[in-house]
N, C-alpha and C positions, 0 to 999 in steps of 0.2 A: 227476425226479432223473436227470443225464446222467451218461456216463460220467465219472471221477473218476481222478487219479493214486493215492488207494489207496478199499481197501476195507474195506465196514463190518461189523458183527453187531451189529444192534437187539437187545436181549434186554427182552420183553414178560414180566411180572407175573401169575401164574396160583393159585390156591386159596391154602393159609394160607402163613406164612412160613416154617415147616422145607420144606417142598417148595418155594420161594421159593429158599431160599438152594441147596437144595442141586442145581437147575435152573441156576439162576446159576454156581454150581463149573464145571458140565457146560461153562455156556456161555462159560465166559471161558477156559475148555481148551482149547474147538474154538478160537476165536478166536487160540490164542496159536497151535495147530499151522498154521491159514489164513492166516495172517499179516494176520489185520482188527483194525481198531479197532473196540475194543469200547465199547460205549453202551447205557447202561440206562435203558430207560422207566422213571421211579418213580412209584410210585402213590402220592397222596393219604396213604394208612394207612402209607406206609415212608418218611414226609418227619422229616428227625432220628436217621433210626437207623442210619446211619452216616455213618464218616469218607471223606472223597476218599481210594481204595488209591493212588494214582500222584500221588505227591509230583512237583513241578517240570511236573506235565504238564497242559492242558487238563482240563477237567471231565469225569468218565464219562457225569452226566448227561446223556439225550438234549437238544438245547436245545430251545429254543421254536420254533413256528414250521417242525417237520417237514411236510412234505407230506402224506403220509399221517393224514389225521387219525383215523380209524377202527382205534389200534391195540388197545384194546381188547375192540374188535370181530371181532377176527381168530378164524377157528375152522375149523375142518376141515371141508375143501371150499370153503372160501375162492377168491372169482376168483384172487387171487394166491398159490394155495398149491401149493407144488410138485406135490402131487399131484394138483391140478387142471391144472396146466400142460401134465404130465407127458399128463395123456390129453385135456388140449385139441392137442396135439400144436405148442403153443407153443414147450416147452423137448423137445428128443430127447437121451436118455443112447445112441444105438443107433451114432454115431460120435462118441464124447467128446472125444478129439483133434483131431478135424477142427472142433466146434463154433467157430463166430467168435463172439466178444461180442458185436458190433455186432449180431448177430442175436437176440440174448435180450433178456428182458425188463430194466429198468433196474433191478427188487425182484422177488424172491420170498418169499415166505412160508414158513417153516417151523415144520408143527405133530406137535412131539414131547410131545404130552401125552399123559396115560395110556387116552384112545378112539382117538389115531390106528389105521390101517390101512395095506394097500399100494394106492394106492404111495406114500404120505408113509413106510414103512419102509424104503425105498430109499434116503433118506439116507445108511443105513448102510453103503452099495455103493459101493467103488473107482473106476467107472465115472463114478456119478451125483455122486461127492466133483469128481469131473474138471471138470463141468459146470456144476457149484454153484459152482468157484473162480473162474470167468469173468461169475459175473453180482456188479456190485460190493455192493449193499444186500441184506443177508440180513436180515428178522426174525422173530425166534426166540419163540416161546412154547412154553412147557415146566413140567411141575407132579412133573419124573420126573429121578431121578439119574441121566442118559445116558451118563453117562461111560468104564460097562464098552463100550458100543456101539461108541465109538472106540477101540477097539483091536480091532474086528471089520475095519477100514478096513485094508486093507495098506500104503499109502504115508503114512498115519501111526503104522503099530508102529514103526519104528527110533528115531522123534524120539520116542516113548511111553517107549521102555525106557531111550533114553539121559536122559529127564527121570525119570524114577521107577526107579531101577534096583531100589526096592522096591517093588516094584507097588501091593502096599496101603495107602500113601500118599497115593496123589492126593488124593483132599478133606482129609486134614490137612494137606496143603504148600498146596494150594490156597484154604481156608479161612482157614487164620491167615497168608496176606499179603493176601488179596481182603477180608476182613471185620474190619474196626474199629470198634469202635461211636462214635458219636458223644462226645462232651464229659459229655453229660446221662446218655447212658445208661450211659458209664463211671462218673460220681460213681455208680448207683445201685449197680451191680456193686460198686465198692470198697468203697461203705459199709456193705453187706451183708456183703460175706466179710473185709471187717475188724471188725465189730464182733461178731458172730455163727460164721464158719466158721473163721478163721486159726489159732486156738488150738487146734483140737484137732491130732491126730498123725495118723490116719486118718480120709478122708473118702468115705462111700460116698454114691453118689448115685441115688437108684429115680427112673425115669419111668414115670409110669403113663396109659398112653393105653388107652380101654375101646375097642371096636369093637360101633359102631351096629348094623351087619350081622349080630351073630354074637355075641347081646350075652350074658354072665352076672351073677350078682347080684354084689353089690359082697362080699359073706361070701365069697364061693365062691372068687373073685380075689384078697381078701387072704389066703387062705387059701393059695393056691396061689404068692403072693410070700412068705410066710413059711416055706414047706415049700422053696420054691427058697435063702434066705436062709441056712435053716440044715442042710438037708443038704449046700450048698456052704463051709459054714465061713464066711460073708461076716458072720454077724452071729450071736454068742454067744446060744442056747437061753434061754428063760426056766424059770422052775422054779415049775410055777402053783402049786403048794402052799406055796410059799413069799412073802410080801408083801416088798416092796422095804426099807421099813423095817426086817425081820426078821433080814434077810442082812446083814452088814458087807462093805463091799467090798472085794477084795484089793487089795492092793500094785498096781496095774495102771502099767507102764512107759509104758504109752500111751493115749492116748481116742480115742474111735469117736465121730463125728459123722454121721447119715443125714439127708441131704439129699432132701425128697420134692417131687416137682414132680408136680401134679396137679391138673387142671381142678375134682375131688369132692375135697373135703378131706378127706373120710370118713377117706381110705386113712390119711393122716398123724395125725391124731386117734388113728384105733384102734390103729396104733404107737406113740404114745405113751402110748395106754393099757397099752398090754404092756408098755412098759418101765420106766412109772411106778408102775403095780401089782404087779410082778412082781420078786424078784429073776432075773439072769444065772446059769446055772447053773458059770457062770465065774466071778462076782463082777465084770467088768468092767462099770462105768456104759458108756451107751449114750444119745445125744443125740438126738433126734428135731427138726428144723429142716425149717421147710416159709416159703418166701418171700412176705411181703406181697402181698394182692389188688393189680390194678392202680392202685385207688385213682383219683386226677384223672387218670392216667398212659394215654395211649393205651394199647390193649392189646397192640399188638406190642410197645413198647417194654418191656413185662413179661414177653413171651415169651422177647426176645431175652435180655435179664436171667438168667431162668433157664437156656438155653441155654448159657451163659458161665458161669453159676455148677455148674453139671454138669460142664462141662469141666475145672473146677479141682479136680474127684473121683477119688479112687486107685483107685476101685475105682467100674465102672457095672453096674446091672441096670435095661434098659428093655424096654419094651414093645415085642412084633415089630410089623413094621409103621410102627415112628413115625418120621416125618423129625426131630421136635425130638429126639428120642434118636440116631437118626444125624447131627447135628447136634454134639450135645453130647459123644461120647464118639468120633468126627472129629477135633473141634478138640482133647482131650484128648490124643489116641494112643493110644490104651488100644481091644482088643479086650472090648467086653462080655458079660456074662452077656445071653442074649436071654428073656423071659417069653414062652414059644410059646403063640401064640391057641388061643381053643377051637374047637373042634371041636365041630359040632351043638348048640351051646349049650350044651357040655359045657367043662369046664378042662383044659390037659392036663396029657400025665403022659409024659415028667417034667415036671415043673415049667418048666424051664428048659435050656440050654444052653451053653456058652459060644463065641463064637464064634468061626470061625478067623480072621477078617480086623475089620479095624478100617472097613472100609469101609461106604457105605452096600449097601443093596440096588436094584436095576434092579426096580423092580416093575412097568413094562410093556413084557419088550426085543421088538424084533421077534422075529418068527414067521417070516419070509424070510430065506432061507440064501440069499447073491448067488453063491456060487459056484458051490452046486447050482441053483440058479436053483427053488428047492422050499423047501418049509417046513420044518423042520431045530430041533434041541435047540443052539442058540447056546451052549449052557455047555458043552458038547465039543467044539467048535471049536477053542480056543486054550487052554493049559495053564494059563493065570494067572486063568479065568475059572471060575468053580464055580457051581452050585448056593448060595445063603445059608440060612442055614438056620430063619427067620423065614417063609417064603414059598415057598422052594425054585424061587427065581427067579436071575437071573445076579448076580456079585457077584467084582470083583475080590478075589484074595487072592495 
């Protein structure tokens, strides 16, 4: 690959598809502040599930026939990975101005996934942004919403604040023009939320992601989504002494639909055991809707489905931690109720939270402060960046 009249950003495919997409946000950010064309390796499991975003223009797909054939291969400490560069002393950030192209590599490799180190964290430095825009083939593998990282960058905040003058924006502007689904997976979307979701007046949407690491019983969690549901007012008490048949329902001006997206059906069953057994101690019916297994249907193509059918919900509570829920209530706009992990194998308490940004969460940002040239809390850095409250990691708001 020789030098070129413009420059590219390969974006390489890393673990499931909410981390998928919400890498891709990051990466087609960087790309629009770098002034690259942007191109997407697609894997095998993401053929069909979307549409071309750039109508009138060339394909985003990567084509056939790149040089690098090993882009799957790519991993940290990579010969071609900037942090190998960096201390093979291939690429120097140490006079960034003065770097000539002609003396850098024709590709580097960038790995922002959630084990990088420094100095692949240096991406995030003014300096090493300087040196990275002189080399033309960037490619990117990423399994992490980087997004708050670029606005750690100085000579990309002014074009940052003049594209998001609301900060907590970026993956819902960036999301609903980047992400189309395909023909197929939209028939699957409409026909579900027309024949099943459209009727009702209020739609809440629970995602429920358990974590392997840090696991509780499935009693102790629904337990702990039902105590977050109805001390928040999001979903009307049941009244156990009372049988559904027993209760007449009032006059209700409107109907509640709950929307449960969840790998254990358990969760959605045992709500509709509560709601079918039980009257409301409000009398309003209460819907309980949980989306068809994949079926013959690859299984991203199911994800994606539910992902889009959560966004079309008034109201979200998901699971901290999850990219298909910061996914889904992104493309919504809608800042969600978060379900905080347990603790030592324990649930917590409270329940839940709501949170202040619609944004996802940074769950690996760098630990290097380029200014201090030292390791540093990056969520006091700049005003628009916080703490989330899922993780207590950085998170645009």
């Amino acid at each position: 690959m020789g030098l070129a009249e413009c420059s590219y950003l390969v974006w390489t495919p890393g673990n499931h598809l909410g981390d998928r997409m919400v890498s891709m946000a990051s990466a087609f950010l960087y790309a629009l502040l770098t002034r690259r064309v942007f191109l997407v390796h697609m894997a095998k499991d993401m053929a069909g599930l979307f549409c071309e975003p750039f109508p009138g223009a060339s394909s985003w797909e990567l084509p056939p026939g790149f040089p690098v054939h090993n882009l799957t291969q790519l991993r940290r400490g990579s010969e071609h990975s900037y942090g190998t560069l960096l201390g093979a002393k291939k690429i120097s950030d140490e006079d960034p101005v003065g770097v000539r192209s002609e003396s850098l590599p024709s590709y580097a490799y960038l790995h922002l996934a959630h084990d990088y180190q420094l100095p692949d964290q240096r991406f995030f430095c003014d300096d090493d942004q300087t040196v990275l825009g002189k080399v033309n083939w960037l490619l990117l593998r990423s399994d992490l919403y980087f997004a708050p990282g670029l606005f750690l960058v100085p000579q990309f905040e002014d074009e940052l604040r003049w594209m998001f003058p609301a900060t907590d924006t970026v993956f819902h502007h960036i999301g609903r023009y980047l992400f189309h689904p395909s023909n197929k997976v939209w028939k699957m979307i409409q026909g579900y939320y027309t024949s099943y979701m459209a009727k009702f007046d209020e739609k809440i949407g629970i995602q429920i992601t358990t974590l392997a690491g840090n696991p509780v019983s499935t009693e102790a969690y629904f337990n702990q989504i039902a105590a977050c549901t109805s001390q928040e007012k999001i979903l009307p008490e049941v009244d156990p002494k009372v049988a559904s048949s027993e209760k007449k329902e009032a006059a209700a001006t409107s109907s509640k639909a709950v929307l449960v997206i969840s790998a254990q059906q358990e969760y959605a069953e045992r709500l509709k055991s509560m709601y079918y057994e039980h009257a409301t101690v409000t009398g309003e019916p209460v819907s309980v809707l949980q989306p068809p297994g994949a079926g013959n249907q690859p299984q991203n193509h199911k994800v994606l489905v539910e992902m889009f059918l959560l966004s079309y919900c008034d109201v979200s509570v998901v699971s901290g931690w999850s990219t298909v829920g910061y996914v889904g209530h992104g493309l919504a706009g809608v800042s969600p109720w978060l379900l905080l992990p347990p603790t030592n194998q324990t649930v917590a308490h409270p329940p839940c939270v709501r949170a202040m940004s619609m944004e996802p969460c940074f769950h690996a940002p760098p630990t290097y402060d380029c200014r201090a040239k030292t390791n540093g809390d990056l969520g006091a850095v700049l005003r628009y960046l916080r703490r989330c409250e899922d993780k207590q990691l950085p998170q645009i708001v």
